[in-house]
N, C-alpha and C positions, 0 to 999 in steps of 0.2 A: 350566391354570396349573401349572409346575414348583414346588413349595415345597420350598424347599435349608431345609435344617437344620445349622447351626451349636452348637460346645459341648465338654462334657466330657463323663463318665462318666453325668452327670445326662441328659443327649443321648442317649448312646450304648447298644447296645440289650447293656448288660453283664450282664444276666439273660437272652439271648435277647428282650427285650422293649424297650420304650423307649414314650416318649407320643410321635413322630415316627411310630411304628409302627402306633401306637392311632389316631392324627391320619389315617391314609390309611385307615382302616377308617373314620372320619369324613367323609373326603373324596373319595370313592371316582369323581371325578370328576378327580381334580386326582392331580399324580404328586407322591410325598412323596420326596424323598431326604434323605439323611442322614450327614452328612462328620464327626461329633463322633468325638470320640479321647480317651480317656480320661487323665485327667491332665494334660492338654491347658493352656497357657495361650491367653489371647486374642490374643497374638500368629499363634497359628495359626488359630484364627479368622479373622481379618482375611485372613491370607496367601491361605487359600480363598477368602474373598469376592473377593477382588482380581482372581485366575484365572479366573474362571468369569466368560464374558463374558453378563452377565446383560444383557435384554432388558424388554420388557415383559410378555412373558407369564414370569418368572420372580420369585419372593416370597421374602425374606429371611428367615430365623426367628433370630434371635443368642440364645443364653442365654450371660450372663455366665462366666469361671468362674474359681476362686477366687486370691487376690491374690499369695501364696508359691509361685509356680512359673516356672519355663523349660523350655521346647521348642527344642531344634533338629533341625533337618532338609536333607534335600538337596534343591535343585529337585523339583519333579512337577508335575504340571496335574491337576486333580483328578475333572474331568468326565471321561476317558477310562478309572480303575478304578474308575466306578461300577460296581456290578453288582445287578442284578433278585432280589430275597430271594420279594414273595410279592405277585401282582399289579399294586397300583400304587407300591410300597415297594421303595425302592433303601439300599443302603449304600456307604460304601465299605469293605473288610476291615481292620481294624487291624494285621494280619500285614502286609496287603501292603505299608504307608509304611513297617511297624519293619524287614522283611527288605529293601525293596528301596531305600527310601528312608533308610533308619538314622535314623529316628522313637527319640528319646529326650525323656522327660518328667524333668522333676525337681523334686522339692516341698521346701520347707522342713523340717528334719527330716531330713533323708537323708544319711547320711554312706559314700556306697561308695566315692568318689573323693575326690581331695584337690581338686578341681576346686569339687566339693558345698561340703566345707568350707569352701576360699576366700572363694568365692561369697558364700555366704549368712553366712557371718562377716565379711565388708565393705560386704553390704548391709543395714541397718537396717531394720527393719518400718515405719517411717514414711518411707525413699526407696522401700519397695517400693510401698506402697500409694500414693505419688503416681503413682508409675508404671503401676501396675493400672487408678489413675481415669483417668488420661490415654488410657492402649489401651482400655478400658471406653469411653469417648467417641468412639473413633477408631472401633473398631465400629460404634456406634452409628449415623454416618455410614452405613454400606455397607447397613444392617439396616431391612426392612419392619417390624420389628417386634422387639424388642430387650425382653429379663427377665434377672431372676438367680433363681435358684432359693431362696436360702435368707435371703441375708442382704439388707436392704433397703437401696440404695443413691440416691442423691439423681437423681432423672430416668430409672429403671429402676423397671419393675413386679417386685414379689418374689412366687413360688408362694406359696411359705409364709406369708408375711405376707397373703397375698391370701384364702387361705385357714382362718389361723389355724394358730398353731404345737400345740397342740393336737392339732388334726384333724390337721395335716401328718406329725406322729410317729404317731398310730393306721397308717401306713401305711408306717412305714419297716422297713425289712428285714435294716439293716446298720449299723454303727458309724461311715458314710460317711455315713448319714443320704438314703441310697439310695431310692428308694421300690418297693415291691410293684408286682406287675399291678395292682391294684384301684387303687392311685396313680397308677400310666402312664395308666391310663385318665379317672383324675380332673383328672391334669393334659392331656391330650390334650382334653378337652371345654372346661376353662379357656383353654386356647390360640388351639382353636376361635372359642371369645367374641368373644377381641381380635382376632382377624382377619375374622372373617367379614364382617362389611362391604366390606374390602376385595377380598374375595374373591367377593364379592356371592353368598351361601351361608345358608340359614337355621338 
């Protein structure tokens, strides 16, 4: 089984690490890849899922990711700059979408361009977040298996909440609310859980 990995930063292995990463050391049967882009919205999400002509032997993994953002980009297909990191663990490079692709993120709070300011001074945090639950659903759609990491959302499994905000902070690493290796790993067994049925995996 191919398991694509979908997301942000929470995804992506932004410490050298990721529970996508931990998850193929779990699975060591099944090939893990891993398309998340940090600061990523779900729009790019979806755009991957869309691309990648998924089969039967291919398993969806969605993580949410957070509401005050936009991404754009140029065409690319996604499955051709995967590349082989360490056994059955693929990525694709974040260099290669922002250099070859001109991959820009943009969060709420940014003001480098008058684009930023526009933006986000004519969108309301209440049209944004309709908008986030509506792409949040729309993924969901494409997604074997579909979570948000931190904050709990109606028809979406939450880590954190899953675990306890608690516990989920003993293991964060950053002001992003990031989590450690001993995190990747806790949420990589977690993820495990929900899938493994379908994955027919003990």
């Amino acid at each position: 089984m191919n398991i694509h990995c979908f997301g942000c930063s929470f995804t992506h292995d932004l410490y050298g690490y990721s529970w996508p990463y931990y998850l193929s050391k779990k699975l060591k049967n099944h090939k893990v890849i891993n398309y998340a882009y940090p600061g990523s919205d779900v729009l790019y999400s979806i755009y991957c899922m869309e691309k990648i002509q998924k089969n039967d032997n291919d398993f969806f993994i969605f993580q949410g990711t957070g509401w005050a953002r936009l991404c754009t980009w140029q065409e690319f297909k996604p499955t051709p700059l995967v590349t082989q990191v360490k056994n059955n663990y693929f990525i694709i490079k974040d260099s290669t979408i922002q250099e070859n692709y001109k991959m820009k993120t943009m969060n709420f709070g940014m003001e480098e361009t008058r684009f930023y300011k526009d933006y986000y001074g004519y969108m309301t945090d209440c049209t944004l977040k309709v908008q986030w639950y509506a792409y949040l659903n729309c993924a969901k759609q494409y997604a074997d298996f579909s979570f948000t990491q931190i904050k709990k959302i109606k028809n979406f499994d939450s880590f954190q909440d899953s675990i306890g905000k608690e516990k989920y902070n003993s293991y964060v690493r950053d002001n992003g609310f990031h989590l450690n290796a001993e995190g990747c790993v806790l949420q990589a067994d977690w993820v495990k859980e929900k899938i493994k049925d379908d994955l027919h995996v003990e």
